[in-house]
Every structure is written in C-alpha cells, then in structure tokens.
N, C-alpha and C positions, 0 to 999 in steps of 0.2 A: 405313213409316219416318216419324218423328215431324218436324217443320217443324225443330226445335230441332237432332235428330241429322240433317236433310240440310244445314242450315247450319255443322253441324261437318263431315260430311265435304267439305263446299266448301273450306276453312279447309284441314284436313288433305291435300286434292289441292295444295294451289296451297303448302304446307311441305314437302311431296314432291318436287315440281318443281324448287323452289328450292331444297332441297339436292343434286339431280341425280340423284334417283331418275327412271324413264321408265315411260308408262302404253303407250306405242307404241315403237316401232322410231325409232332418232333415229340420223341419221350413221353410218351402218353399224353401229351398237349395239343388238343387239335390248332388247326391252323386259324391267326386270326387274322391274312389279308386276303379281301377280295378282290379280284383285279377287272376293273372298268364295270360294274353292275351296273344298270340301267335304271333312272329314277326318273322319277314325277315333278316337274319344278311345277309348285302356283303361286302366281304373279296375280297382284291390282293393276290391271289396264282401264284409262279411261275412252270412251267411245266419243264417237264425233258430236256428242249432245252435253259431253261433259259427264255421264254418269259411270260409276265403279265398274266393273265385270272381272270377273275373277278366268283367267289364260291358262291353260293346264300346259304345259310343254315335256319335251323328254332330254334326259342327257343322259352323259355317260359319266364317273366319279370315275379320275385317275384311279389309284386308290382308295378301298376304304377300308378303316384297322378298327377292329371290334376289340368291347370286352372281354373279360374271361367265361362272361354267360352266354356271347356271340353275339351281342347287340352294338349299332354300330358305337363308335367312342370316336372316328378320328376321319376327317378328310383330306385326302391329302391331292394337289391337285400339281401336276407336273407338267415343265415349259421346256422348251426347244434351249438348249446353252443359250445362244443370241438373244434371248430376251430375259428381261428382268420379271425374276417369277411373282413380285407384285403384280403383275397385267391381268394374273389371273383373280386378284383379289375377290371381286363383285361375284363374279362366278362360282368357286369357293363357296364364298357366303350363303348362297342360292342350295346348293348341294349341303349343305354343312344342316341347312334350314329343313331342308328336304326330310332327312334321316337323323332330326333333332338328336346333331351334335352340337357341343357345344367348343369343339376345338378344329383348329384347321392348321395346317403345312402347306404353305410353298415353298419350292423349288423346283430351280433349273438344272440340279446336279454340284451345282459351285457353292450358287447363294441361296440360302434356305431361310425363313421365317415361320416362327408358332406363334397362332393369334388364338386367344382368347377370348372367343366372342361376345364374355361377360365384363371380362379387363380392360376392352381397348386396344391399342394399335397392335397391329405384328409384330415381334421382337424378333431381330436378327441372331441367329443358332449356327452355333458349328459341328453342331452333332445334333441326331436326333430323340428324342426324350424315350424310356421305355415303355413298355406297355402298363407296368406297376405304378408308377413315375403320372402317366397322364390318368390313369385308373384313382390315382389319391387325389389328384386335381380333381377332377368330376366330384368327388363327395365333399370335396371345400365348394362353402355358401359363396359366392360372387361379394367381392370386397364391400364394405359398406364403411365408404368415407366420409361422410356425414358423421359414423360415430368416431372414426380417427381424429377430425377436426376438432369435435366437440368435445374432446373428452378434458376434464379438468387435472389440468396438469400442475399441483401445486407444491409446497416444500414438502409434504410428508409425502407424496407418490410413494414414494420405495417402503418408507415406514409402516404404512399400510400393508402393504405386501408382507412388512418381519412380520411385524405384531400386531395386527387389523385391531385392538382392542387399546390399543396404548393411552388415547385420549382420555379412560376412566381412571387410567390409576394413580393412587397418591402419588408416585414418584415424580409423574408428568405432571399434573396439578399445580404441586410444590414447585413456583421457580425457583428456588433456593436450592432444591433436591434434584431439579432435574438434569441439567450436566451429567452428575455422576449417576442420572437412571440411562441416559443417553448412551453414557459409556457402557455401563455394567451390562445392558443391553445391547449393544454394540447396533444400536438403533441410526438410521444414515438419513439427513435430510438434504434436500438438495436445495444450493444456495441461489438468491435470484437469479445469479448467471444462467445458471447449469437449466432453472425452468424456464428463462428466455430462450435458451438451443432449444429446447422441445417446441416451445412457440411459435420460435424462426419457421421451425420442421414443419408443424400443422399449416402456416398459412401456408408455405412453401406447395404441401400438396395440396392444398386446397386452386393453388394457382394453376396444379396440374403437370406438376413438375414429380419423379419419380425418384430423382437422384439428388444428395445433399453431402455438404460438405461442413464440418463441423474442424475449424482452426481455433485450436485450445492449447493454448502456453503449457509444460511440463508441469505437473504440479496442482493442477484446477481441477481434478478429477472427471477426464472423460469418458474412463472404466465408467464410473457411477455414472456420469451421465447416457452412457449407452445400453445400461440398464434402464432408463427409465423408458427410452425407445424403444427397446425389446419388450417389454409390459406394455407401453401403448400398443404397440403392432398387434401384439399377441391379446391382448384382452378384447381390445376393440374387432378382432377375428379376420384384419388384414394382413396377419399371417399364421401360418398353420407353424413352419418352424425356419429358425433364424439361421445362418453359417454366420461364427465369427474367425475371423481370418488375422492373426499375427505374424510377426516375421522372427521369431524368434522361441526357442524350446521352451526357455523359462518362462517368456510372455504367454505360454499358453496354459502351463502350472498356474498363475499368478491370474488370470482372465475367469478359468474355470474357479477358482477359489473364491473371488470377490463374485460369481453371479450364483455361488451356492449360497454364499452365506447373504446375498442382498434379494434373491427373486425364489429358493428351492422353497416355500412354502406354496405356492403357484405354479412353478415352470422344474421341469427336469433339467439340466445343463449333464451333457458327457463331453469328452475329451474324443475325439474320433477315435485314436491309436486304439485307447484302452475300452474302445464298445463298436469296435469294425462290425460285430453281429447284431446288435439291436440300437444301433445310434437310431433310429427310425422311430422308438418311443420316445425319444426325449425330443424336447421343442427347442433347445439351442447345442447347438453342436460347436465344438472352436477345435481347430486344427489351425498348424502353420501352414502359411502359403507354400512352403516348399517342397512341406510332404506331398503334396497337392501337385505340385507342379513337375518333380519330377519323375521322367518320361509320362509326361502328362495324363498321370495318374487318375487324377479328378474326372476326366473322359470316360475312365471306366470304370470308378468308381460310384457316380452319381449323373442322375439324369438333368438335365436344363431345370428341370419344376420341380426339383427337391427341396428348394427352400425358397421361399416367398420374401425375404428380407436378410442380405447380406449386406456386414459390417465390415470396414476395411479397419483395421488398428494400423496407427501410423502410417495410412495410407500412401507418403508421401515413398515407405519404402517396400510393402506388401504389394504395391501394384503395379513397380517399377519393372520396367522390361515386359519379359515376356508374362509375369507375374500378374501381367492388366491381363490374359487371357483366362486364367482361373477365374477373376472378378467379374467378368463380363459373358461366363456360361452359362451363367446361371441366370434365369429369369425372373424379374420380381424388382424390388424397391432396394437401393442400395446408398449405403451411409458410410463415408471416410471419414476419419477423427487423424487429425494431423495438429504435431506442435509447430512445423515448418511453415511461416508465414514467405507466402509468393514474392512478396518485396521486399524480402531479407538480403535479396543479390540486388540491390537497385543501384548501389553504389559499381557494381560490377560493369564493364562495358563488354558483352560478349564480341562486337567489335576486335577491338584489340587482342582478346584469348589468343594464345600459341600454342599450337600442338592439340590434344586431347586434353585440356583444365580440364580438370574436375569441377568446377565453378560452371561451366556453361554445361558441363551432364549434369549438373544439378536443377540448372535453372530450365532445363527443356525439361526434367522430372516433373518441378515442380509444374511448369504449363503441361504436360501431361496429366497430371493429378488433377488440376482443375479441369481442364477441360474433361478429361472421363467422367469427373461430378457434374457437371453443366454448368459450370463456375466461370464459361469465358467470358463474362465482366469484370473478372478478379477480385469478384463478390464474396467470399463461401455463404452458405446456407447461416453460419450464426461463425463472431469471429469474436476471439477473448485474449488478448496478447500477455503478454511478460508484465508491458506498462502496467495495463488495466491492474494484473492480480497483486503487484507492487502499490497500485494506488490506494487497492480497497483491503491492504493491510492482508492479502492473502498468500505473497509471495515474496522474496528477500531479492534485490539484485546484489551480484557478487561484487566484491572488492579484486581489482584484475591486478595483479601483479607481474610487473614484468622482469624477468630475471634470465640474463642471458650472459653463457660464462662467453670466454674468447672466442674456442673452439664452437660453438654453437652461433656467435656471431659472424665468424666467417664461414661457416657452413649457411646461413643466411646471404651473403655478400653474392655479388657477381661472379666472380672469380672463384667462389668455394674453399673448404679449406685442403690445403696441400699436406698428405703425411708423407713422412720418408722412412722408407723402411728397408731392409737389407734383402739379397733373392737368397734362391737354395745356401747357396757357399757362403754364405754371411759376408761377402765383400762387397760387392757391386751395391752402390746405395740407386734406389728408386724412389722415384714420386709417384704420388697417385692424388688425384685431387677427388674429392666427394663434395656433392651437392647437397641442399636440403632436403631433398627425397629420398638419396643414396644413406642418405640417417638409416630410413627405415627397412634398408634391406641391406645394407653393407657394411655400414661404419659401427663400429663400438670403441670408448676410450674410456678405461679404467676409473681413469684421474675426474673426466668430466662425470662418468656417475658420481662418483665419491662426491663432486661437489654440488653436483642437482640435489642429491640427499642431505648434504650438510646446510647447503642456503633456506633446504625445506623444513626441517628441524628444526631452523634456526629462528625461523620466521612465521612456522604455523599457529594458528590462532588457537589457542587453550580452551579444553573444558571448562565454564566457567563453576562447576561444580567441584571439581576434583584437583582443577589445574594443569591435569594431564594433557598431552598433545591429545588434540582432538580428535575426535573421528573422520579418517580422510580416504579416500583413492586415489592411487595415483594409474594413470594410464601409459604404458610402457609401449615400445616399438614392439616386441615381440614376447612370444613367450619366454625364451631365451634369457632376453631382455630384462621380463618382470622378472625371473627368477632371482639374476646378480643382482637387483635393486632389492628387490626384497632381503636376500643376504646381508649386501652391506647396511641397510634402515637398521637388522637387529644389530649388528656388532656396533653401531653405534648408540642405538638405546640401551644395550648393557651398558655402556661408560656413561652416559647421558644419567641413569637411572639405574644406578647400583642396586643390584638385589629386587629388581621389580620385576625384569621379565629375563624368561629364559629360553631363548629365540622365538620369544612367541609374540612380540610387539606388532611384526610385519609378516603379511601371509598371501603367498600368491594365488590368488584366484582366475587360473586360466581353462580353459578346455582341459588339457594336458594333465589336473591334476586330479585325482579320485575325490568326488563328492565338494569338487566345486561349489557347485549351482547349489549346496544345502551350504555350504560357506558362507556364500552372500546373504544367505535367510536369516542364519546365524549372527552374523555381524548388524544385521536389520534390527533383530530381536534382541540384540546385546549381549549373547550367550557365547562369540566366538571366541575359544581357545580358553572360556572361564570368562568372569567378570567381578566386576568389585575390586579391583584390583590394588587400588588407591583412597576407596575408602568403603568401608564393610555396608555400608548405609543404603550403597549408589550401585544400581544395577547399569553397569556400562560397558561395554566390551573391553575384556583386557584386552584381544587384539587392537591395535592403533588402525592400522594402514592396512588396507586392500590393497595387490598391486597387482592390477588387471592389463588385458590389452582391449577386449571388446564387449566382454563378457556382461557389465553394467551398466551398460551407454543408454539402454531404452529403460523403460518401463520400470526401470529400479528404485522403490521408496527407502530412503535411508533420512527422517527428518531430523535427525541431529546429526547432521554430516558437516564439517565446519571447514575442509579445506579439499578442494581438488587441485591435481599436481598433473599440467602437460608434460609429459616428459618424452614428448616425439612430436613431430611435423604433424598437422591435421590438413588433409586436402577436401574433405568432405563438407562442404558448410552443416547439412543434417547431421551429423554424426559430432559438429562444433555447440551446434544449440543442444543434443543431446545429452551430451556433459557436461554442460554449461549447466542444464533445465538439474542436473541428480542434486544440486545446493540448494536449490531455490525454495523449497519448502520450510514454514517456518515452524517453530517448534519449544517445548519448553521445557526445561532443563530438570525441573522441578518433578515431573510425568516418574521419574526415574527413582525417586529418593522416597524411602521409608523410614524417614526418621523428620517429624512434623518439625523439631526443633532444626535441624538442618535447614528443610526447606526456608521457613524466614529468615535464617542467617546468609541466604543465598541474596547477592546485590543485583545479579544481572542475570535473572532467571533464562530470558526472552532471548532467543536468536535472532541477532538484528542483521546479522552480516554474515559471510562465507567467503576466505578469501580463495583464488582462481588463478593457481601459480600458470604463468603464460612464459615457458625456458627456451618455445621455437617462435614465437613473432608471430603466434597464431590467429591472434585480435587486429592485430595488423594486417594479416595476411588476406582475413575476410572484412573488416572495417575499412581501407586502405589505411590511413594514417588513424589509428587510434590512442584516443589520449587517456594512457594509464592511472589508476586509481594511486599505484605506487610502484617507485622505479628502483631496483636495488644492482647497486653495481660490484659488480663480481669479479674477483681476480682473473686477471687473464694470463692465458700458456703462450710459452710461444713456441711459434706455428711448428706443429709435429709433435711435441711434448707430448710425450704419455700415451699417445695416440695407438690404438690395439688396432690395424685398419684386417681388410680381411681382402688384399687384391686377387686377381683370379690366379691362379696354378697353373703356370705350361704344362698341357696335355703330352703325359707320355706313350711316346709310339714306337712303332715294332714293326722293322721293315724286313722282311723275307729276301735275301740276294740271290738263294740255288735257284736248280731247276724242275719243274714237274713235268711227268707226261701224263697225257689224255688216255687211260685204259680203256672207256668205253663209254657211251652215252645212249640216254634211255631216255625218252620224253613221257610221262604219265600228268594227264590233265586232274586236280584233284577237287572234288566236287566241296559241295557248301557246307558237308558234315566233316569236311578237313581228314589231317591223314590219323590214322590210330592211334597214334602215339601220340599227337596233339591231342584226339579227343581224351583221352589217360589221362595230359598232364592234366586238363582242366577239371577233371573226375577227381583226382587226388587233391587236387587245392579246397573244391567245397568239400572235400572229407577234411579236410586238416582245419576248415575257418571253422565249419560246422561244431566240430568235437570242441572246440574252444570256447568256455564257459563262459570270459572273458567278451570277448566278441560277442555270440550270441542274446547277451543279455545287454550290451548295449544299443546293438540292433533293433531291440524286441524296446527299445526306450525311446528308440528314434537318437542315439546320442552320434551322428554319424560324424562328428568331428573328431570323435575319439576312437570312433573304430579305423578310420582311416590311417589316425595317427597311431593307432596300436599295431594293424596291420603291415604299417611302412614298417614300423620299428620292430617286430617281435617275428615278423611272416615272412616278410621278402629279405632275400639276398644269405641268407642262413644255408649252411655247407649243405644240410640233409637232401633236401630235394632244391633248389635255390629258384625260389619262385619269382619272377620280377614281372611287372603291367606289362613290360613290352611281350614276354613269353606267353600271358594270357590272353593278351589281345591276339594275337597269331593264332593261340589252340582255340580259340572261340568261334573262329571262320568267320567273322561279318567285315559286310566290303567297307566298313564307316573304322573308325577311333571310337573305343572303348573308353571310358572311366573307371575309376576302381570302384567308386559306390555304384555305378550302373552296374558291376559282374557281380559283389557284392548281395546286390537286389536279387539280384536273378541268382544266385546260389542259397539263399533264405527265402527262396519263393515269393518275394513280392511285387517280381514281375515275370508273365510265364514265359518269355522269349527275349530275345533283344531284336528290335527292331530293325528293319535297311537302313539304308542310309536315304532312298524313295520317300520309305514311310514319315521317316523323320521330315522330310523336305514337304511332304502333302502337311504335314500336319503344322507347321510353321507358317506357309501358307494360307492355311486357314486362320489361323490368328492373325496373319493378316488382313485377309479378308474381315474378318469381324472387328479390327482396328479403323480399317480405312474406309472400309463400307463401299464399294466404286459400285456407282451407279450403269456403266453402261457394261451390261451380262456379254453382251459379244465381244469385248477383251478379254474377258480373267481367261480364257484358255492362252493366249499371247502373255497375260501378264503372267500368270505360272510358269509360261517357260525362261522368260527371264528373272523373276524370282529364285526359280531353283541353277537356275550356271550360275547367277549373281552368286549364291549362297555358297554352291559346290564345289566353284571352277577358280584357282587363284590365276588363270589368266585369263577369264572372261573378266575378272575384278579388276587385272590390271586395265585391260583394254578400256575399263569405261572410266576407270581413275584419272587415266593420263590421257582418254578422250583422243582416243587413236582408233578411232571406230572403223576406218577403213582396212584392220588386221582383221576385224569381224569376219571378213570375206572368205577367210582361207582357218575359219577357225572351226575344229568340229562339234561342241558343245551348244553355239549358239552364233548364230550366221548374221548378217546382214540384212538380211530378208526379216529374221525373230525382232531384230533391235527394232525398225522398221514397223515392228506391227505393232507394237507399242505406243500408248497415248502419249506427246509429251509430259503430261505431268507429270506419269509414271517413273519417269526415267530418272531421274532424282530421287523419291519419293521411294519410292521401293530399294536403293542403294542405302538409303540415310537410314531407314528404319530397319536392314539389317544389319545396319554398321551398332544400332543402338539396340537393340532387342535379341539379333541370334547367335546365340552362342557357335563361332563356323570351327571350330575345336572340332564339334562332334560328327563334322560331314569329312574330316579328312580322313585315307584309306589307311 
C-alpha cells in the first residue's frame, strides 16, 4: 500500500466514525465494518466462437458496512489521494453486485461520492451518510419516474388532497354558491400558471435533469405551488420525505401553516426546532437555512439521504454564500422558488462597478443560483414575472413616487451633504460630510424625518372604504430609526385626526420589540392595536403604518396594503423587488365590510394601484435613469439645517509619566483548558444567561436577534461581574474569534464544543470542494493548503492581492514552493470564492 493510499484510508477511518459507522463492538452494538473480506466476482465473458461463459474471479472489498442484522448494506471502495475515486467506479459496481448491495462509496479521502445503484449517477458528499440514514434508503422502492411524469397535475391537485369528495357537493355544484363554498372551505386551486411549473417540472425530469428552478413574481403563490410538488414527489413514491428550507424565522411559521392547512390530510409537515426527536415521522420538515448552517449543524444533524427532495424558498437568498453548502448535502431532487429574475441587473455594467457594489454581489448571487439549478441557459425550469401576473389581472404594478427633500438630495449628489456642527466646548465649528450610505449608519436629521412623514401623510393613498390613511409600511434605516418615525407619524395623526387614535396609528415592528413577528399577523389580519376604528362596519386595522427595517421584506402577505414608504438607501436589488413585490397583491375592499348596504355604496371596491414612496433615488439607483409615476417637490434646508449628524468622539487617553520596577518574573506556559479563573468567568456567565427566563426562551424559539440584542443590553458591561465578548472570548481558550451566538450555543448546549480554528478551515474547504468539484485528486492536498493561509493568513492575503509573490519565499505560512503546486485556475478561483462565501472574522486569533 502506497503512503498516499494509507493517508486516505486514515482520512476515510476517522469519516466512518464520525458518521457512526463501528470498526469494534461499541455500547452493546456489535461492529458493523469489515475490512477487505474476500469475495466472488461473476462476469459474462465471451469465447473465441462468440458464445456466453460465465468467469468466476476473486477480490478484495475496501470496506464493507453491514446492517443492524449483519448483512452487507454498503461498499465502500478506497483510492490512493492522486487519483480521482471515480476510477474505481466499474469495480465497485462488481463488489457492490457481488454481496447484493445496492449502494456504493467512493473515495480518496478528499473527494467522496454515494451512488445508488438503483438512482443513477454518483453524487458528490462531503460527509458520509449514517448507518440509520442508508438503512431507511434500502427499504425505499427505487424511484419510479414514469409515475412522477404521468401523473395528472390539474387545477384541483391540492383540493383533492383538503377534501378528496368536493366535486359531489351542492356547494360546488352550484356555480352561483361556489366562491363562498371555495372560501368557507378554505379550498385552494391552482391557477394555469402554477400547473404549467408542475409541467415544466415533469418534462424537465423526464429530460433527466434532477434540479429545477421555479422564477415566480411576489404574489403568484409559490408556497402553493410547492405544495403541489411536494404531493407529486411524495405520492408518486419519488420521495420518502421533503427539507424545506427558508431564510427567515417568520417564513418558516408561515411555510409550516400553509402546508398544514393545504397537504396535512396526506402528509405530516413539522417545524425541525419544535420535533428535533421525531421530525423522522413526518414526510416534510422546514427549517431555516441558518439554523442549519450554523457551525454547520446540518453535518450532524442529518445524514446526505435524509431527504429525497429539497425545496429552496427564495432561493436567490437561502442558498447564497456558504448557505449553497446545506442545499447541496443533501442527496436527492432539488427545487429553488425565486421572485429575483436573473436579468433584473441587465441594465447594470459590472464592468464599471467600484469598490464592493452590492449590485455585482448580487448579480454573481444570482448566476450562482442558476447555475446551482442547472439554469446555465438563463432558462429556469418554469418563469412567471411581475408583467405576466399584471397582465392576467393577478397582480397590481406600483405607482413610484419620487419624493426627495434637500437634505436627502445632497446626500444623493457627488459631493454628499456637509453638516456643521460644534466639538466638546461648543466653539470650534466642524464639518463632516455624509454620503448615501453613511444615511444608513451615521446620519439622522430631526427636521428631514419630520418631513418624510409629513410628505407621506400628505400624499398617501386612502381606504377607499373608510377614507382613512391606508394600510402602509414604511422601511426605516434602523431600528432606532423606525422607533423616531414611528413617534413622530402618531403626534401627527393625533392633529391630523382628532380623537381617533391614541398613539396607536403607527407601530414599530422591529426585532427589538416584544411580539413583533405576532404584530405583523395582526396587522395581516386587521386586528392590530383594535379595528373599526373609522367605521363600526369595516374590519380594518386601527393601526395605519408598520414601521419596519427588515422584518417584512419576504414572504409577508398584507393584500390590502396601499402605500410603501422607502425611507433609507437600498443597495440590495433583492431586497428592492422584495418590497417592491409586499403591494403588488390585489385585493377587495369589500372582503372586510359586514354591513351588505355599505358594501354597494362602496365606488371603488378593487385595488387598482399602491403607491411606492421612493425619498432615496432608489428606482433610479437600480433602473439607471427611471421615469417616475409622480414627482413631488419638497422644501429644501439649507445645507446643515437641522442636521442631528453623529461624527466620531476623540478617543480619551491615559498616559502613565512615573516610574515601575521589575520585582520578578515567572514564565508558566498555559494549556488549552486556560487559567482558573478564566475557566470561572466563563462558568459564571452560562449560570447568569442560563437562570434568565428572558433568554432562555428566546433561544428555545430560535429568536437569536433578540437574545443577542438582550444580551448586549441587559448582560454585558453591568458593575456586578462586567461581562464583555472580548473577556469571554479569552476564558473560553480557542486559538480562533468567538461570536456571541456561537458561546451562546455552546452554554444551551447546542453545540457540545467549539471547534479550532483547523476544524473550521477543513470544513470550508470541503464546501468547497463540493462547490467547485476539481476534477484532478492529485491537487486538493496543494489546493487545501493554500485555501486554508488564503483564509487564515492576512499576509498570505496581502501577498496574493498585491501579487508580490516573490515575499512568498521568506513567508512561514505558505511558501513559494505551496503557491507553485497549485493549478493556475486555482489561484484566482479559490481567493474569489473565499472573498464571497467565508466568513474570515471567524479564523482570526
């Protein structure tokens, strides 16, 4: 055996283990690998006359991984690093045939692949599947795609599923009756769009294609539509159970709700968080990506063959970064549902881009996204835009209004806007100028909120039932932010609206505040802060205005929502369509009112328009030159007026002039359990998060934006013990940068260690590997080591930035020699996709 193949089989022992294969007897579990047993291969050879004879031969099986009864279940067949463990395939197969399994492994140690000798090709693994995991595969029937194709996918698919029996009843019968049996029954049919994506789907696999990309405008229901694919999968028996995957907490409320109430008479649906012990009965699981992804949880939580068919919601942002590595563990058939159309940036020259735009991370997102679907034609699988659902009377485009005071016009300008303000002693006058971006992190002016909210009151488009200011959001720079807006919106609907509301017109719905996210359901449902407010008749939110920062950008149904209000910079285009997309649903005004004589005194029942307050040049900003619906001109300050700026605070210092002397000096080397006293503080901090109720049960929610922010604010820096990250990071001994949610984890136990700063590096690596897929195995030891200095070293980073590669020489991390062994394409290739994917935060010391 060759140095290279005993270093893969080191590699491949210790991927064994760790998926909870056993070389020995462990916990009353006998052992279930054998190592190299001796088998029987028979081959059809033909003889020199042309006739069959049957060649009996012998081998040896690298591995082979039995059942829990001792029979074999797995071959696993192991190559030399330098060669790509495909070579072994044919071989494999032979052994696999031998000891009728029906599943095989290769690997070199690097690069690993599980073939399914009932499924077709190998699929490329970054970890190895368990023994439970390929045990539930064995007892699944081998896919039969003939009934996935065939199956009749028509408007009532899902109806069948509520109420398999609807077609006999008088309500349905009766078209006169049936609308209001439709509703009363909360019965869902899918509109031709929604069963052409399913038919895209069908032929798509029938073509033999695995992966599909469904681009669906905001608003066209691709919730429902992803149900009717989860029912084809699953009925048709081409999958046993679905992962759906959001990027967002509320989205996964909101996901599990719509597939209880459209498939739970057929299909179980859990929430992972709330069934970590029996998700394994239910056949669709949704978790968010992030739970999933952080310290790459999903690795040990679930095996490669857990789920047969994984769903990407808003794929364009669940799969972005490192977030493509959760999506692409898993083996099986997978489906992205994106509102983000690929030639949304075409107007854009990546070209020209300066600095890091967010415009060209977006537009390599989105050729990311495609291409992970197999969409490199710039095809998707079925595509249904904004136009389409405006044409076919299914969706409203906004009325964009451009409204930009002084101060926000020069904050747009080249130059930026200049404040003047006084230093400590209030003499010395300074300037400070702010940018467009510097809005969102530095600038605030009194005067210009005052009048983004008065232009927006002034001009918002009315209930047409009540004539109240309609239902709106407005999206704020920060939380901070929404708060003052939100303030000043009510002090001016009490004057606006004497005696109607009592600060309760405007309501901030940020992280920050208690029962949020049931806020925005409220406001959905019409019940926030009361309703009827204007007329006893009319079920409508006495709240007016949301005033959010990020909170209802996705997945948020509000279809009587009549005006959205930018009131900050947007650099994201997805995040521009996704507020865009919260109007666009149309809706009837009428739905609301229980009073029949009212409804026909209603003129203008029908939502025909939403206007789309634009105060930063945000339509501009992603359209280049766009030509507004309506342009309103606003008083202008002059320059500095009112201006609240927030410039930075000279740092006060403390200079020591005596003298010390050196009493004595003691060296003690201190190991990786740190010194006592470190390990105490860290002992004391999980007893203080622990005992707090507060905490605890937001954790237990997954609401980690608010434990963070409870934590900064009620834990750290407080006289009693004065806990602050940097003191934790130090008592916790790891050679890497801590996080607060990663210590966090690990004090709630749900993670049992923290990792090196190595582990971390092997494991980034490996999603790249399963990213870039490199075909020749005799690099990846070369490309790992420059992967990981790339990652680690900020002056291996500089050396290769500024392409001074001859400091390489004298450099200890990684030499001239390492750069060297490296393929050219790598060398780019490997910088770019850790400049875009790895977080290098978490590898400093």
């Amino acid at each position: 055996m060759s140095a290279k193949e005993a270093t893969a089989r080191i590699k491949i022992n210790t991927l064994l283990q760790a998926a909870g294969w056993r070389f020995f007897a462990q916990d009353g579990a006998p052992a279930n690998i054998i190592l190299e047993p001796g088998v029987s291969i028979r081959s059809t050879q033909l003889d020199a006359l042309g006739n069959d004879f049957e060649q009996v031969g012998r081998g040896f099986v690298d591995f082979l991984l039995l059942d829990a009864r001792g029979f074999p279940l797995l071959v696993l067949e192991a190559k030399a690093e330098d060669k790509n463990p495909l070579v072994g395939k044919e071989q494999a197969r032979r052994y696999a045939k031998s000891q009728h399994c029906r599943f095989v492994i290769l690997s070199n140690g690097n690069l690993h692949y599980f073939w399914d000798l009932e499924r077709g090709n190998p699929y490329l693994i970054t970890s190895f599947p368990t023994p439970d995991s390929v045990a539930g595969l064995q007892k699944k029937s081998a896919p039969d795609l003939q009934r996935l194709i065939g199956e009749d996918v028509a408007a009532d698919y899902i109806a069948l599923t509520q109420r398999p029996n609807y077609q006999s009843e008088a309500g349905w019968k009766n078209a006169d009756e049936r609308p209001a049996y439709l509703h009363a029954n909360k019965l869902r049919l899918l509109r031709s769009y929604q069963c052409q994506a399913i038919h895209n789907l069908q032929a798509a696999v029938h073509a033999g294609s695995d992966r599909f990309l469904f681009e669906m405008a905001t608003g066209t229901g691709k919730t429902l539509t992803a149900a009717a694919v989860i029912k084809l999968f699953l009925r048709s028996g081409n999958a046993q159970r679905v992962l759906f995957l959001v990027d967002r907490l509320e989205l996964e409320d909101q996901a599990q709700k719509a597939f209880v109430a459209l498939l739970s008479a057929d299909f179980r649906s859990v929430i992972y968080k709330e069934k970590r012990e029996d998700w394994r009965h239910a056949e669709i699981v949704v978790t968010t990506v992030q739970s999933l992804l952080f310290n790459n949880k999903y690795q040990r939580l679930f095996s490669p063959t857990d789920f047969d068919l994984v769903i990407s919601d808003e794929a364009h942002r669940s799969i972005g970064g490192n977030a493509r590595a959760v999506f692409d563990y898993f083996i099986g058939y997978k489906l992205g549902l994106t509102a983000t159309p690929r030639d949304y940036l075409k107007r854009f020259d990546s070209s020209k881009a300066q600095g890091r735009d967010p415009r060209e991370t977006e537009r390599r997102l989105l050729l990311d996204t495609y291409r992970t679907f197999g969409c490199e034609n710039s095809q998707p699988t079925f595509r249904y835009s904004l136009l389409d659902g405006v044409r076919d009377g299914y969706l409203i485009n906004p009325t964009v209004v451009d409204a930009r005071t002084g101060i926000t016009t020069e904050l747009l300008s080249e130059t930026g806007f200049l404040a003047t303000f006084s230093d400590d002693s209030g003499d010395a006058q300074q300037q400070q100028a702010y940018s467009q971006r510097e809005f969102e992190r530095r600038f605030f002016s009194d005067a210009t909120n005052q009048l983004l909210c008065k232009t927006f009151l002034e001009n918002a488009l009315r209930d047409p039932v009540s004539g109240e200011i309609g239902k709106s959001i407005l999206f704020a720079v920060s939380q901070n932010h929404a708060l003052k807006l939100a303030q000043i919106l009510n002090q001016m609907a009490t004057r606006m609206f004497p005696g109607k509301y009592q600060s309760d017109f405007a309501v901030q719905v940020t992280s920050q505040i208690p029962d949020a996210q049931q806020y925005s359901i409220n406001f959905a449902n019409n019940n926030l802060l009361g309703s009827a407010n204007f007329l006893p008749a009319y079920k409508t939110s006495k709240a007016r205005v949301c005033v959010t920062v990020g909170m209802m950008t996705t997945g948020y149904d509000c279809t009587d929502l009549l005006n959205i209000g930018l009131l900050r910079p947007i650099f994201s285009p997805t995040d521009f369509i996704q507020i865009k997309g919260r109007g666009t649903r149309t809706h009837d005004f009428r739905d609301e009112l229980f009073d029949d004589a009212l409804k026909e005194a209603v003129t203008a029942p029908r939502k025909i328009a939403f206007k789309l307050f634009d105060f930063f040049a945000n339509c501009e900003y992603f359209e280049e030159k766009f030509n507004y619906d309506q342009v309103l001109k606003l008083p202008r300050h002059a320059s500095g007026e009112g201006a609240d700026g927030e410039p930075p605070l000279p740092g006060a210092t403390h200079e020591h002039r005596g003298d010390d002397l050196l009493a004595s000096i003691k060296e003690e080397t201190i190991g990786q359990q740190g010194m006592k006293i470190d390990r105490m503080f860290f002992e004391q901090f999980e007893d203080t998060v622990r005992d707090n109720a507060t905490i605890a049960q937001a954790v237990e929610a997954g609401q980690w934006d608010r434990v963070i922010d409870y934590v900064n604010r009620e834990v750290f820096d407080k006289p009693a013990e004065y806990y602050t990250l940097d003191k934790l990071r130090r008592a916790a001994a790891v050679d890497r940068r801590l996080g607060l949610r990663e210590i966090l984890e690990k004090v709630f136990g749900l993670i049992p260690r923290f990792k090196s700063r190595d582990e971390l590096l092997e494991e980034e690596f490996a999603k790249f590997v399963a990213d870039a897929k490199p075909d020749d195995a005799a690099a990846l030891p070369a490309l790992k080591t420059y992967f990981k200095a790339y990652a680690s070293s900020d002056q291996v980073r500089g050396i290769i930035e500024s392409k001074h590669y001859t400091d390489l020489a004298t450099n200890p991390y990684f030499s001239s020699r390492d750069f060297k062994a490296v393929p050219a394409k790598y060398r780019t290739l490997i910088p770019d996709y850790i400049k875009d994917y790895v977080s290098l935060n978490q590898f400093a010391p």
